[in-house]
C-alpha positions as CSV (number, residue, x, y, z in Angstrom):
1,X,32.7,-16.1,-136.1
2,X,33.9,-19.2,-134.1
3,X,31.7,-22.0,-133.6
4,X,30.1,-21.9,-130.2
5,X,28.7,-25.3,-128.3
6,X,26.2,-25.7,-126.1
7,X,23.8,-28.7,-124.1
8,X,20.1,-27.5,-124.2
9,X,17.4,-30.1,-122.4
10,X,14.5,-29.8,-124.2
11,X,11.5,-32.3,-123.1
12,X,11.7,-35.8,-123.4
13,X,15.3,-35.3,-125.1
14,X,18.2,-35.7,-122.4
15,X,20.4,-33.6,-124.6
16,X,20.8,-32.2,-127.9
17,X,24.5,-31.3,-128.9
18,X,23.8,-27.6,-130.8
19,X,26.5,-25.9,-132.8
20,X,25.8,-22.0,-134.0
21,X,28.5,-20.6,-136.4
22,X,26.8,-17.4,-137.2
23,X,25.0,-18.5,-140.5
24,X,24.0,-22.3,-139.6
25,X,23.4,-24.7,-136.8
26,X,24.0,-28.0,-136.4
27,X,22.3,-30.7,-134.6
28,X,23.8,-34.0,-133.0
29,X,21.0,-36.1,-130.9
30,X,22.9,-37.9,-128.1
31,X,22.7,-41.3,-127.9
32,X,24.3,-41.9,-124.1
33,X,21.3,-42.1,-122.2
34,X,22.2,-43.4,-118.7
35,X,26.1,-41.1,-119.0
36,X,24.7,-38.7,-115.6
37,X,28.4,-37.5,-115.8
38,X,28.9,-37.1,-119.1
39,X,32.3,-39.1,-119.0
40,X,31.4,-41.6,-121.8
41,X,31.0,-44.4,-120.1
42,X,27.8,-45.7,-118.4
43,X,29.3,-47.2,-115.4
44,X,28.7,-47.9,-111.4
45,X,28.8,-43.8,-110.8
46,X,26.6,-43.3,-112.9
47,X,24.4,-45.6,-111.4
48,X,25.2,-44.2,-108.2
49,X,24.0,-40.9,-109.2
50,X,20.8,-41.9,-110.2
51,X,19.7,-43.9,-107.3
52,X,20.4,-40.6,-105.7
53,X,18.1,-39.3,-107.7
54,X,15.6,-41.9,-107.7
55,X,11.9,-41.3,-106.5
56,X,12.4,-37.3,-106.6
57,X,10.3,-35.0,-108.9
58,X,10.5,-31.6,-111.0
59,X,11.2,-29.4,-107.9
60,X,12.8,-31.9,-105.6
61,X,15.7,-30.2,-103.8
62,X,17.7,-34.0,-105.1
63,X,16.1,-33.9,-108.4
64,X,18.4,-34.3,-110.7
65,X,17.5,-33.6,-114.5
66,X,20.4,-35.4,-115.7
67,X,19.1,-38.3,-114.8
68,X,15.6,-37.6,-115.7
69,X,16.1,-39.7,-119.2
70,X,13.0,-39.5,-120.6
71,X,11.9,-35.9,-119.5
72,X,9.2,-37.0,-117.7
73,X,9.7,-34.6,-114.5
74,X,10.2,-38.0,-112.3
75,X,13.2,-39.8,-111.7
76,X,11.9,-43.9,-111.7
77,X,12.5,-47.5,-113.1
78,X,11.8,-46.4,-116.4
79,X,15.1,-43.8,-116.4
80,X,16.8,-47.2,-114.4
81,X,16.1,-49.1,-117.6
82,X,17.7,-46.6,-119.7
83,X,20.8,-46.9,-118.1
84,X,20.8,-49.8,-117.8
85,X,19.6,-50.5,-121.2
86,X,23.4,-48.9,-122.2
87,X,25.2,-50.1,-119.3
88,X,28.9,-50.7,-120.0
89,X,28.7,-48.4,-123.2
């Protein structure tokens, strides 16, 4: 059976990387907090994306939950200092 991937958001994780090859599974915690686009870099759009997001809530028509870093439901300073925490990564 071939290895399938998937990104499941599970609270207070941003992502967990989860591999399922039929008889195992695999688990990889992310460490890119503040990578909205998933491009492997924490960089200006990324930034971009979250001031977007910023202020919005669980719900919010511009909620985003990829920029909800700490799975909190709210998109704030503390998700700010995440990415910026890893900015240039």
């Amino acid at each position: 059976m071939p290895i399938r991937d998937s990104h499941h958001y599970i609270q207070g994780v941003r992502h967990e990387k989860i591999a399922f090859d039929g008889t195992a599974v695999r688990y990889t915690p992310r460490c890119d907090l503040g990578d909205v686009n998933e491009d492997g870099h924490i960089d200006v759009v990324d930034l971009l994306t979250l001031a977007d997001a910023c202020g919005t809530t669980f719900g919010n028509a511009a909620y985003d939950p990829l920029c909800d870093f700490n799975g909190d439901n709210f998109i704030d300073v503390v998700d700010l200092l995440a990415l910026a925490g890893n900015w240039g990564l």
